[in-house]
LOMARLUM-258142 format. One record per residue (C-alpha): x, y, z; residue in one letter; residue number from 0. Coordinates in steps of 0.02 Angstrom, whole numbers, plus 32768, in hexadecimal, padded with zeros to 4 digits. Layout:
<sites>
SITE,x,y,z,lodren,gutor
SITE,X,Y,Z,A,NUM
...
</sites>
This chain:
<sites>
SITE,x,y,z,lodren,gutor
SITE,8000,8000,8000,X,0
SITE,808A,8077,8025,X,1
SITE,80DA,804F,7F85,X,2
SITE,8032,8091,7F2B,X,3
SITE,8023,8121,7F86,X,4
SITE,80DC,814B,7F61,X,5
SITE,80C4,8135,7EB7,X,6
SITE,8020,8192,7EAF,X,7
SITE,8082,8239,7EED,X,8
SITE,80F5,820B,7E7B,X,9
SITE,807C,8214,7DEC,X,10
SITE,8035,82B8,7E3D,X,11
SITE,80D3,830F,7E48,X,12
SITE,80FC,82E6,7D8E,X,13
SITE,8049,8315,7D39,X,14
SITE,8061,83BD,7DAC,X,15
SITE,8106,83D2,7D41,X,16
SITE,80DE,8412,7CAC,X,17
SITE,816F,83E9,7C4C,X,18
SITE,8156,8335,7C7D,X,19
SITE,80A1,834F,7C29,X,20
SITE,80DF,839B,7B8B,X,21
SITE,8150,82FC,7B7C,X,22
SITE,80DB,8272,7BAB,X,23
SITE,805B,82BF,7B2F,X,24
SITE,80ED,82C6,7AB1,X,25
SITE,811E,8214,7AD4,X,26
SITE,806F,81E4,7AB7,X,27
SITE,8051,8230,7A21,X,28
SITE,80EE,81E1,79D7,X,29
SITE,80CA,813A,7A16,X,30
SITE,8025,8154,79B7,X,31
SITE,8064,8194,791C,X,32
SITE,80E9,810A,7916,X,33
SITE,8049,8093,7945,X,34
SITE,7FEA,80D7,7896,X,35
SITE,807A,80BE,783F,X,36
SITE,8099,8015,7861,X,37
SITE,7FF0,7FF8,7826,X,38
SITE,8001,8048,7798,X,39
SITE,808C,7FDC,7763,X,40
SITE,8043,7F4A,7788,X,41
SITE,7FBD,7F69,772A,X,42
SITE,8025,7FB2,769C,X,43
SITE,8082,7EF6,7698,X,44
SITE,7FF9,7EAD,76A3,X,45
SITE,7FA7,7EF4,7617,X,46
SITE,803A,7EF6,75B1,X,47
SITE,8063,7E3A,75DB,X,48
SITE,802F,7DC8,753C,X,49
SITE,8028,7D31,7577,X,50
SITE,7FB0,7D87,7604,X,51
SITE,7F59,7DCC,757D,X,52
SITE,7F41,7D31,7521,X,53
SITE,7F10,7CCA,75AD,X,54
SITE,7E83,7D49,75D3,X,55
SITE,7E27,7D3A,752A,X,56
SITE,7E31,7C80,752F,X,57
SITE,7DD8,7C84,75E2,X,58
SITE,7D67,7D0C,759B,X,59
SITE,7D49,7CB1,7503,X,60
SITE,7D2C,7BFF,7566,X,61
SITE,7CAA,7C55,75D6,X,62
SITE,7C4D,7C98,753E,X,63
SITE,7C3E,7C03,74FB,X,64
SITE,7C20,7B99,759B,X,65
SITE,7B86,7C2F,75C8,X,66
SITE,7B3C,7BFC,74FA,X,67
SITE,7B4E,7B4A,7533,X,68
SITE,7AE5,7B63,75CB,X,69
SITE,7A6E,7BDF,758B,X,70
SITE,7A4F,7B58,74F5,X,71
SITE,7A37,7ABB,7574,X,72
SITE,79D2,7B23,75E5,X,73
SITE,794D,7B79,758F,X,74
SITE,798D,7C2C,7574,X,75
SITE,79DE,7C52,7627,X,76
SITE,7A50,7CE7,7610,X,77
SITE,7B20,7CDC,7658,X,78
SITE,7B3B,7D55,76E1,X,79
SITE,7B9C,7DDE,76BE,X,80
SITE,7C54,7D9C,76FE,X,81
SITE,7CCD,7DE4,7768,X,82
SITE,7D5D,7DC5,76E7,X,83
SITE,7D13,7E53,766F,X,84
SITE,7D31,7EF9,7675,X,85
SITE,7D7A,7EF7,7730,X,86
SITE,7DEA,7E67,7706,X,87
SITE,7E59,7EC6,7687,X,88
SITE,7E84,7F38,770C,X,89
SITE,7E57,7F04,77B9,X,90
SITE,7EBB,7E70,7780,X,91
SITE,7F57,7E86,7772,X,92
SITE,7F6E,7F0A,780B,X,93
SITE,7F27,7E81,787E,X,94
SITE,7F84,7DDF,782E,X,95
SITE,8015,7E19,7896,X,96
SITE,7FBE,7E2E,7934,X,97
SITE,7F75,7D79,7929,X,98
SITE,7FB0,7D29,79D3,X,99
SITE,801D,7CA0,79B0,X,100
SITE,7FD1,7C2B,7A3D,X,101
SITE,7F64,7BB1,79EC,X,102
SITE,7EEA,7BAD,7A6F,X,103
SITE,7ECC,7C6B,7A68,X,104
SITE,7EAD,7C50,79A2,X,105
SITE,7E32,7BD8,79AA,X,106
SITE,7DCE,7C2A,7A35,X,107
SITE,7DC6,7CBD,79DA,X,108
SITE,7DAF,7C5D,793F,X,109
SITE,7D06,7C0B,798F,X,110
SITE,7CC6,7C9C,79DA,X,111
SITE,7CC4,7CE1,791C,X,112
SITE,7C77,7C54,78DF,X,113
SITE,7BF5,7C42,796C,X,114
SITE,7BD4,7D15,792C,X,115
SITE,7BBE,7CD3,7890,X,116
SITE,7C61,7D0E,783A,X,117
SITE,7CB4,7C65,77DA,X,118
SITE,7D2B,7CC8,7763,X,119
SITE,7DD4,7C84,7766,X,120
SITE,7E16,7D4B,7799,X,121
SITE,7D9C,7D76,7815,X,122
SITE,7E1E,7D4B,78A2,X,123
SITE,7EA3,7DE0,7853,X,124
SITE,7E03,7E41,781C,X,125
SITE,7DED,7E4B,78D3,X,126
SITE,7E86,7E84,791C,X,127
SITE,7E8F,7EFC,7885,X,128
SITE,7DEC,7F4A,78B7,X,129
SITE,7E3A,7F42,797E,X,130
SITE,7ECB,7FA4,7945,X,131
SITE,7E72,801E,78C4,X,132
SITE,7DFD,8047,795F,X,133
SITE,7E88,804E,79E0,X,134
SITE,7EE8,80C0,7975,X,135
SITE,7E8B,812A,7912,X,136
SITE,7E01,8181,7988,X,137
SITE,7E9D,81A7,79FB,X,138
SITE,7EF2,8202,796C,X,139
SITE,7E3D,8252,792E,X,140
SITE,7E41,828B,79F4,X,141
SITE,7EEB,82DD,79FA,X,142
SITE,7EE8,831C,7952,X,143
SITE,7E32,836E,793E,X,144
SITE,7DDC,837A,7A08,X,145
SITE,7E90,83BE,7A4C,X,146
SITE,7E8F,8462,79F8,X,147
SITE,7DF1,848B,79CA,X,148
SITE,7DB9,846F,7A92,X,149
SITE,7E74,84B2,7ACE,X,150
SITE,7E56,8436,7B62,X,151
SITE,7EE5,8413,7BE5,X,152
SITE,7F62,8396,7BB5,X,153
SITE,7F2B,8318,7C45,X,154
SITE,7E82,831F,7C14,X,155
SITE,7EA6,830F,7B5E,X,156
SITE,7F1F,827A,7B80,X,157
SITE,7E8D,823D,7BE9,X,158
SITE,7E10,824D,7B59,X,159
SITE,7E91,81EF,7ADF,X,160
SITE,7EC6,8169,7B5E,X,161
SITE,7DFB,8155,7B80,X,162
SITE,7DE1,814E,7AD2,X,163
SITE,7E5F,80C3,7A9F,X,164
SITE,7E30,8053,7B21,X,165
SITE,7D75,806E,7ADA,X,166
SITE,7DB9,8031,7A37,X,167
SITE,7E15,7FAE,7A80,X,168
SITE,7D7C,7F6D,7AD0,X,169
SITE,7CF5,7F7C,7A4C,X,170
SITE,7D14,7EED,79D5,X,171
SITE,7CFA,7E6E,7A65,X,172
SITE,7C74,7EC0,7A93,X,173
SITE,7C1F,7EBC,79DB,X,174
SITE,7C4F,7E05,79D7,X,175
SITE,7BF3,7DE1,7A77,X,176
SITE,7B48,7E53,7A36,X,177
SITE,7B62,7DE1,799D,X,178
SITE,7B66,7D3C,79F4,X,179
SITE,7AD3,7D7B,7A5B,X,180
SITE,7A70,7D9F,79D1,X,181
SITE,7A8D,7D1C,795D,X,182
SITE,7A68,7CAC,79ED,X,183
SITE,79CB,7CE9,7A14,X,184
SITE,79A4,7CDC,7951,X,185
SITE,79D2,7C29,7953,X,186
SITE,7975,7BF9,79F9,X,187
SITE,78E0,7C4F,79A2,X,188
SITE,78DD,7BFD,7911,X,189
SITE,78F6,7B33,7949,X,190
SITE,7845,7B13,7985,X,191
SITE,7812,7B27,78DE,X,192
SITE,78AE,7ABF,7895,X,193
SITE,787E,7A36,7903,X,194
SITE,77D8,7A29,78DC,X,195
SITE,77FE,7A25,781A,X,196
SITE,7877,79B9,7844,X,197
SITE,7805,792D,78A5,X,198
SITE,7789,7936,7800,X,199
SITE,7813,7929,7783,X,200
SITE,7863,788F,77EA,X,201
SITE,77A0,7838,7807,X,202
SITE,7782,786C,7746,X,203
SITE,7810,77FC,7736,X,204
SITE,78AB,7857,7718,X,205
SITE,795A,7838,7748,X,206
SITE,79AB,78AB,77C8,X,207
SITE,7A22,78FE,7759,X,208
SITE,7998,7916,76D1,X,209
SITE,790A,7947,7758,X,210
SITE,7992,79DB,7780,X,211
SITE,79BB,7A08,76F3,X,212
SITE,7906,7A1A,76D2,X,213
SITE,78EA,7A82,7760,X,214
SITE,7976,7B01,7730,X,215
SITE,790D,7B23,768C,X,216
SITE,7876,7B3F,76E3,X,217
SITE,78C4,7BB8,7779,X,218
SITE,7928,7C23,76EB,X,219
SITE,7899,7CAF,7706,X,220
SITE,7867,7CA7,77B6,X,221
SITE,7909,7C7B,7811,X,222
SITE,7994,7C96,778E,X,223
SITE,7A2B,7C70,7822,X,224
SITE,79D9,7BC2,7846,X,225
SITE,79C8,7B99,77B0,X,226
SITE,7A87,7BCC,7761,X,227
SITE,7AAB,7B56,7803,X,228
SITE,7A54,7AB8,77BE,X,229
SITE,7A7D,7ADB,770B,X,230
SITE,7B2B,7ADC,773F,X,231
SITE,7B27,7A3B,778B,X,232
SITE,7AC4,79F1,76FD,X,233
SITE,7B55,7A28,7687,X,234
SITE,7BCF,79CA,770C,X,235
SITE,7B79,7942,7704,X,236
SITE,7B67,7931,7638,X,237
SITE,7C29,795A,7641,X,238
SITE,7C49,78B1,76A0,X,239
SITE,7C47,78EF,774B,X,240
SITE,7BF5,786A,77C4,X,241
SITE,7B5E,78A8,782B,X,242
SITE,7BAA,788A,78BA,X,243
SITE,7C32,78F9,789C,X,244
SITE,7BCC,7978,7849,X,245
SITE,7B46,798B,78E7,X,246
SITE,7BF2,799F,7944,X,247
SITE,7C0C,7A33,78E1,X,248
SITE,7B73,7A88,78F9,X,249
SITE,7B67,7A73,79B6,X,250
SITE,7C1F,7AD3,799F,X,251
SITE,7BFA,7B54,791E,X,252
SITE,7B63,7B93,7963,X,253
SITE,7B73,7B82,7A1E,X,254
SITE,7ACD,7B73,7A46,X,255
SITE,7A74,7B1F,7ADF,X,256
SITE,79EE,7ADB,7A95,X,257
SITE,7A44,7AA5,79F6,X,258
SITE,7AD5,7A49,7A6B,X,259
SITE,7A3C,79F2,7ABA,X,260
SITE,79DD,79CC,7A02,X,261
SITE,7A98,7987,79BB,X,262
SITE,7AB5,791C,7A5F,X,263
SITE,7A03,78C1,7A5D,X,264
SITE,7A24,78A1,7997,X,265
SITE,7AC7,7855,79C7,X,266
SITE,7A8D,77E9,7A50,X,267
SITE,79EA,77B6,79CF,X,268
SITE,7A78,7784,7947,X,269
SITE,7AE0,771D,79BA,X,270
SITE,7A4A,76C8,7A10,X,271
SITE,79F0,76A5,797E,X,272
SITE,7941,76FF,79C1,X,273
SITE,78D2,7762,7926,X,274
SITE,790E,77FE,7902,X,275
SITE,7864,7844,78ED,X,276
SITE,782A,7802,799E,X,277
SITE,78C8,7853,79DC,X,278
SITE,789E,78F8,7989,X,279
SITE,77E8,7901,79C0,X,280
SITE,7805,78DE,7A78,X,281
SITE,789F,7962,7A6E,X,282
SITE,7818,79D5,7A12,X,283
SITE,779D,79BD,7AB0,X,284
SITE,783C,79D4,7B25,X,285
SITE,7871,7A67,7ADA,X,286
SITE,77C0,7ACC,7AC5,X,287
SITE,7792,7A8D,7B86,X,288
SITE,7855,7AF3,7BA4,X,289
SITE,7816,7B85,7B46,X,290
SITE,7782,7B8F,7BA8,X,291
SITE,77CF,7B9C,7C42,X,292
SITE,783C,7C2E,7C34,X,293
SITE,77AC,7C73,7BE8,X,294
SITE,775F,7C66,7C98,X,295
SITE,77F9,7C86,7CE5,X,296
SITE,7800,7D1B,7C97,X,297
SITE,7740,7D50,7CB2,X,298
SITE,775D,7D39,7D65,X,299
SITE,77F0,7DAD,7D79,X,300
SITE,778E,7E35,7D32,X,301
SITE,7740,7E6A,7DC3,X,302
SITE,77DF,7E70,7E1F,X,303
SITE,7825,7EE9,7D98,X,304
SITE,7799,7F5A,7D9D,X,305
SITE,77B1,7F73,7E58,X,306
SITE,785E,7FE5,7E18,X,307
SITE,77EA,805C,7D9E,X,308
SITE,7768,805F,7E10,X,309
SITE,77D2,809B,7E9E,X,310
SITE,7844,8127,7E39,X,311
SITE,77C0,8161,7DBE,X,312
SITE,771D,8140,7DFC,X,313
SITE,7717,813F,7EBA,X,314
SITE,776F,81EE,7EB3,X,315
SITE,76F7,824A,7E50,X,316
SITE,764E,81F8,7E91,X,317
SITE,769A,8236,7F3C,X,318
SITE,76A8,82E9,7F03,X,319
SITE,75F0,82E1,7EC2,X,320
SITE,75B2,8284,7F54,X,321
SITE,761C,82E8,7FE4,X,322
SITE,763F,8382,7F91,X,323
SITE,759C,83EF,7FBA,X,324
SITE,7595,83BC,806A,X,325
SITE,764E,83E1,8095,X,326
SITE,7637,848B,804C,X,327
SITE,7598,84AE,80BD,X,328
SITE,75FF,846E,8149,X,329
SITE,7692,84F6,8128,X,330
SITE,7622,8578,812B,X,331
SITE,75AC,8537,81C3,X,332
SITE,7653,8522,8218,X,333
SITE,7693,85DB,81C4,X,334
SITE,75F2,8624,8213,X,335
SITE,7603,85D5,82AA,X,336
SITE,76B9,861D,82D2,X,337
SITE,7675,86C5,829B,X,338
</sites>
């Protein structure tokens, strides 16, 4: 503790010194300059790499053609727009050389991408491009444009950039995580219906794999996310991927709850032999009786979070209606009285 409170006076004797401001804003503002431009390089290599360049219009031109294939086995559902466009050619190559090298760290950020719905091959340096663009950039905006048009103090403007960087820092995890969240709740939405398409196609007499793929053609209007799900698993599984494997992948991919608990009962139905389409229906059943519960979960919390409005908006006004004319007579009964 004493060593903090040393050091605290420390740092108060040196922002009182204003020479030792002037030189810890000029560091700063070199150590951001010489940040931009070794992003700028980067992306200048980068760009002007050929074999980089190459590589990127095969993956662009193999993700053209693998969006035709789908939209042409699935009845007209339209590719995403991908990461790898626009942002890739120069998000890209500024974040290739922040990639961590750790393996683990890759593939954690990897699947938290996918799980957001972002499968380009670049989206991993797309995001640490878009980390440093937003780290950098609003910083230099800051010094450059709020600095001397506002003629603040150097602590505070150093406190405005510093504020402003970590902001930047922060914000593509936190636009991953809004992603996830939403996609989520678009995918949870959508697999009552799946399911229940599912049990006819399967009691109609279609295979797993084809009952799916079914499915994804029909939910290509009303739940587009679902459905690029399934019709990606129905191209696995025409490209010679087992279904075994390929359930696997969707559990992963899409991190859902409820989909970890559809893929596990399909798994346990292959390897004891059971019907499918009994397995689906009584998962169907399961599933609505779960939704209707937190439906009534939620119902009954309702009154508990009205208590909050009631109490800060209501409660104060009906008070000042109900009260208010009496309180006044009483102030001037009382005002008479001490007269």
């Amino acid at each position: 503790m004493e060593r903090i409170n040393q050091w605290m006076a420390w740092l108060d004797e040196q922002v009182a010194d204003p020479v030792m401001i002037e030189l810890g804003f000029a560091t700063l503002m070199g150590l951001a300059i010489f940040a931009l431009l070794v992003a700028l390089v980067l992306l200048i290599i980068g760009l002007s790499d050929p074999l980089r360049r190459r590589l990127r219009g095969l993956e662009a031109h193999a993700e053209v053609a693998a969006a035709g294939h789908g939209s042409g086995t699935s009845g007209g559902i339209k590719a995403s727009p991908s990461v790898a466009g626009g942002l890739d050619h120069w998000l890209g190559p500024m974040g290739e050389k922040l990639v961590p090298s750790e393996e683990e760290k890759q593939h954690k950020l990897a699947q938290r991408l996918r799980r957001a719905g972002k499968r380009s091959p670049g989206a991993v340096n797309v995001f640490y491009g878009a980390r440093l663009a937003l780290t950098v950039l609003p910083a230099l905006v800051v010094m450059a444009v709020l600095v001397p048009l506002t003629r603040l103090p150097i602590s505070t403007a150093l406190l405005v950039m510093m504020a402003v960087a970590i902001v930047g820092y922060v914000l593509p995890s936190f636009w991953l995580d809004q992603q996830f969240n939403k996609r989520t709740r678009l995918l949870r939405r959508g697999l009552p219906d799946a399911l229940d398409l599912l049990v006819v196609c399967t009691e109609a007499g279609l295979g797993l794999a084809a009952g799916i793929q079914r499915v994804s053609h029909e939910l290509a209007v009303s739940h587009p996310e679902l459905s690029d799900e399934l019709n990606l698993f129905g191209l696995q599984t025409r490209a010679g991927m087992d279904h075994r494997s390929a359930l696997r992948d969707l559990e992963e991919r899409t991190g859902v709850e409820d989909i970890r608990g559809l893929v596990t009962t399909l798994l346990q139905s292959m390897r004891f032999g059971t019907s499918i389409a009994a397995t689906l229906r009584i998962y169907a059943s399961e599933l609505r009786d779960k939704r209707t519960q937190e439906a009534e979960e939620k119902a009954a919390k309702v009154s508990t979070k009205m208590l909050f409005p009631l109490i800060f908006c209501v409660f104060p006004s009906f008070f000042v209606v109900a009260l208010g004319p009496p309180l006044l007579g009483a102030m001037e009964a009382l005002a008479r009285a001490g007269q």
